[in-house]
C-alpha positions as CSV (number, residue, x, y, z in Angstrom):
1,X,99.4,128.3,114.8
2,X,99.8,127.8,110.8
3,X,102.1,124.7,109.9
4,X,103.3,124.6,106.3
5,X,102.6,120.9,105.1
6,X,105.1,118.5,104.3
7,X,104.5,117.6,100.0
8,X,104.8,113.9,98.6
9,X,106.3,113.4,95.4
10,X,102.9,113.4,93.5
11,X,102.6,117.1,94.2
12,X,105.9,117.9,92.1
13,X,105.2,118.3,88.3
14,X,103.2,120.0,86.2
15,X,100.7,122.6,87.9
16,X,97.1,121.3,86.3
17,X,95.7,118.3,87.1
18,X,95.1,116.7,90.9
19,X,97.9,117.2,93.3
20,X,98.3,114.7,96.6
21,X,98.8,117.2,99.3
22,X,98.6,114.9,102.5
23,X,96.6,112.4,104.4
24,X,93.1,113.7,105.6
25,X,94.3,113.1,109.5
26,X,96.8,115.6,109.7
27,X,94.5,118.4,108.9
28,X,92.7,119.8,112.2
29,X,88.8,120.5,112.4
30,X,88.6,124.5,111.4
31,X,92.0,125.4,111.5
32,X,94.3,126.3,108.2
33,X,97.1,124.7,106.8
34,X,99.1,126.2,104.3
35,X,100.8,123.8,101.3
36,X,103.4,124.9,98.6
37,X,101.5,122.8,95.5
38,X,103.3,122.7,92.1
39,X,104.5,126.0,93.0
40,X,101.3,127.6,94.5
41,X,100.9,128.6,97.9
42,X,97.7,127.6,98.6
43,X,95.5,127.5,102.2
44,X,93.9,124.5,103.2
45,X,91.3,124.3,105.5
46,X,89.1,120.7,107.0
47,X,85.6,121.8,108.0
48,X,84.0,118.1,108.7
49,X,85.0,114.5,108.8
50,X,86.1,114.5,105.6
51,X,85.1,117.8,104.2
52,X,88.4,119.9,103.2
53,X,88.6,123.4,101.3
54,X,91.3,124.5,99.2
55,X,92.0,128.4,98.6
56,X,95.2,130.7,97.4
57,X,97.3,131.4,100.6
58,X,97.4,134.8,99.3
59,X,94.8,137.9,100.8
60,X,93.2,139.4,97.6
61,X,93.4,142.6,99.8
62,X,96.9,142.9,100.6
63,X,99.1,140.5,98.4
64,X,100.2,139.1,102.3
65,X,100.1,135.0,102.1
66,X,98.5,135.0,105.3
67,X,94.7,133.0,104.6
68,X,95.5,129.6,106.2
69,X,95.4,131.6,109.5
70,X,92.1,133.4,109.0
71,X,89.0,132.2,111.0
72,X,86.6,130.1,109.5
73,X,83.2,130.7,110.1
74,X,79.9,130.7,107.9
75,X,77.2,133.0,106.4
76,X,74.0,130.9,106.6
77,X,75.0,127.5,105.4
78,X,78.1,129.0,103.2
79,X,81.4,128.2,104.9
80,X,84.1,131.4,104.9
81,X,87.2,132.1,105.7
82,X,88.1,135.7,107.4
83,X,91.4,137.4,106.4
84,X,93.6,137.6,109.3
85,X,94.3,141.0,108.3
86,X,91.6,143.0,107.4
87,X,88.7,140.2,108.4
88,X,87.2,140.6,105.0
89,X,85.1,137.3,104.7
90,X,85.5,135.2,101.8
91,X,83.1,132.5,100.7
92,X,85.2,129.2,100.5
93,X,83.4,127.6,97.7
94,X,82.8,130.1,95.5
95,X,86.0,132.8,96.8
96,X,83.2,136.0,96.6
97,X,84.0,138.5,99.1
98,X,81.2,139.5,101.3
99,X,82.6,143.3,102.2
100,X,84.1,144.1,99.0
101,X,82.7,142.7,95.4
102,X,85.6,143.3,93.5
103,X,87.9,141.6,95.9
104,X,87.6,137.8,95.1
105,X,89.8,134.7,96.4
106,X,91.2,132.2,93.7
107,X,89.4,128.4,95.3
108,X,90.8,125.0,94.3
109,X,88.4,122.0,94.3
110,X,89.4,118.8,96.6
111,X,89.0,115.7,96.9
112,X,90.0,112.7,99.8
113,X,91.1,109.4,98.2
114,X,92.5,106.5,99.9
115,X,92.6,108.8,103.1
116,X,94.8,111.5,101.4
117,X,93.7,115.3,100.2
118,X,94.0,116.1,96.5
119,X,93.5,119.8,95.2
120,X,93.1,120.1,91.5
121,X,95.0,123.5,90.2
């Protein structure tokens, strides 16, 4: 089950820069989260301790905002993220698309400070 995040107050503003999304504990271990950041739906997904990747909520596919409840997985040592709705498998860190070159998925880079989750837009 996807649960849209609760923002602070640091993720209101302008939409460049590093955005405080929320602290590091209330992401689960390979599941999605999705977060409404300075206007951008964005999926959120923790795949280690403190490991956390950031891509738009939206399947490049379809237009559906549906990503923070595909299943991760990984190709070799690349973690991916499968579209809920037509499993195409996107590389998290890099947003290539394995199944179909020209579809690609907008990423975010993250960070975890003081225990929190930034993504830069």
């Amino acid at each position: 089950m996807t649960a849209t995040l609760e923002l602070g107050e640091l993720t209101t503003g302008t939409a460049t820069g590093w955005h405080r999304v929320c602290v590091l504990d209330e992401l689960e271990l390979a599941w999605g989260e999705a977060a409404l950041i300075a206007g951008h739906q964005v999926a959120l997904f923790r795949t280690g301790p403190s490991e956390v990747f950031a891509v738009a909520h939206e399947d490049p596919a379809t237009g559906a905002h549906v990503m923070a409840r595909g299943i991760i997985g990984s190709r070799g040592a690349r973690p991916t993220i499968a579209s809920p709705l037509h499993k195409e498998v996107y590389d998290l860190e890099t947003g290539e698309c394995f199944g179909t070159p020209e579809l690609r998925l907008d990423t975010f880079s993250t960070r975890v400070s003081d225990g929190y989750v930034e993504v830069e837009l």
